[in-house]
N, C-alpha and C positions, 0 to 999 in steps of 0.2 A: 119087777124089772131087774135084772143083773148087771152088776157094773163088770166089766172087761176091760180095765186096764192091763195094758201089758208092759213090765220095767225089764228092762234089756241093762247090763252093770257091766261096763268093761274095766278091764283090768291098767294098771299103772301105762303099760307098753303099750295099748294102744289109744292113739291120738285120737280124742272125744271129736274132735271138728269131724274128724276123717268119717266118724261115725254116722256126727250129725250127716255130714254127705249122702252119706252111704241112703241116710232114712229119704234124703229128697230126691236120688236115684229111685228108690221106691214109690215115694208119690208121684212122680213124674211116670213110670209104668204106671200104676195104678190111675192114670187121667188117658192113656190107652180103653182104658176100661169102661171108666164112668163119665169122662170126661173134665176139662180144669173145674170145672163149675162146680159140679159135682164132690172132686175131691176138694177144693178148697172148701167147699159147708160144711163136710161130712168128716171131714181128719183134723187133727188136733193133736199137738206133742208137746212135752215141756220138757227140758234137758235141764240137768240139773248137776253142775259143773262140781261144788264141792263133791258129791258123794257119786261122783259118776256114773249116772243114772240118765238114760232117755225113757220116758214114759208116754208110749201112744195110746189113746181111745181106741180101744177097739169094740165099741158098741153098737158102730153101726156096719155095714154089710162095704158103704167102702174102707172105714177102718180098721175093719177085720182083712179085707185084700191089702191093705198097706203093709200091717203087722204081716200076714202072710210073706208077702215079696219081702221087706228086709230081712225078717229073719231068715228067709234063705239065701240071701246077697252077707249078710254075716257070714254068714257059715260057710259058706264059698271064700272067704277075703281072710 
């Protein structure tokens, strides 16, 4: 079994909440998908404020559509 975490590390300029948002914008998409149920068992993130770091599970099939969608809502923003 593979672990798939994925650490997303923003820089000084950008505002870590803004981020955190950004990732519940994504789960909030991603409950189009699978549904609240679904994403609330199957996602999972931990932000981690000294070293500026969000870290999602992406091990499972809706974790991996979360990771998906933010990272393209970063990249966009």
């Amino acid at each position: 079994m593979s672990t798939e975490v994925y650490r997303f590390r923003f820089e000084q300029d950008i505002p870590l909440e803004e981020a955190e948002m950004t990732l519940h914008l994504a789960t909030f998409a991603a409950e189009g998908l699978f549904g609240r149920v679904g994403v609330r068992l199957e996602t999972s993130y931990f932000l981690d404020g000294p070293r500026r770091t969000i870290s999602v599970d992406g091990t499972t099939e809706v974790g991996a559509a979360v990771v998906r969608i933010f990272t393209g809502l970063v990249i966009r923003e």
